[in-house]
C-alpha positions, 0 to 999 in steps of 0.5 A: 218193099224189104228197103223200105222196111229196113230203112224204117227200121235202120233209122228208129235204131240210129235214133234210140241208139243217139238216145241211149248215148245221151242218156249214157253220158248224161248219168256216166253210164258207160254200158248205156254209152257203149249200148246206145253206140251199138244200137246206132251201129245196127241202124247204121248197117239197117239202112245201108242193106235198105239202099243196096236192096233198093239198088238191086230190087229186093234180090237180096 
């Protein structure tokens, strides 16, 4: 259940964080840029540690 959740959570994080970035370069807003590139990068880690608790079954 834990790899579904983290997915979820891992794609809602890449999507804000794209958002973010957006909204960053659109208003020259460095920290928004660098924020929004941070968020993508939790999303990114969110969904990989879903895919390797699906791979070995929630034991992690």
């Amino acid at each position: 259940m834990g790899e579904f959740i983290d997915k979820a959570k891992g794609i809602v994080n890449e999507a804000i964080g794209k958002a973010k970035v957006v909204a960053g370069q659109k208003t020259e807003s460095t920290d928004m840029i660098v924020d929004g590139a941070k968020q993508q990068a939790k999303g990114k880690a969110q969904k990989l540690s879903g895919a390797v608790k699906g791979a070995l079954g929630d034991k992690i």
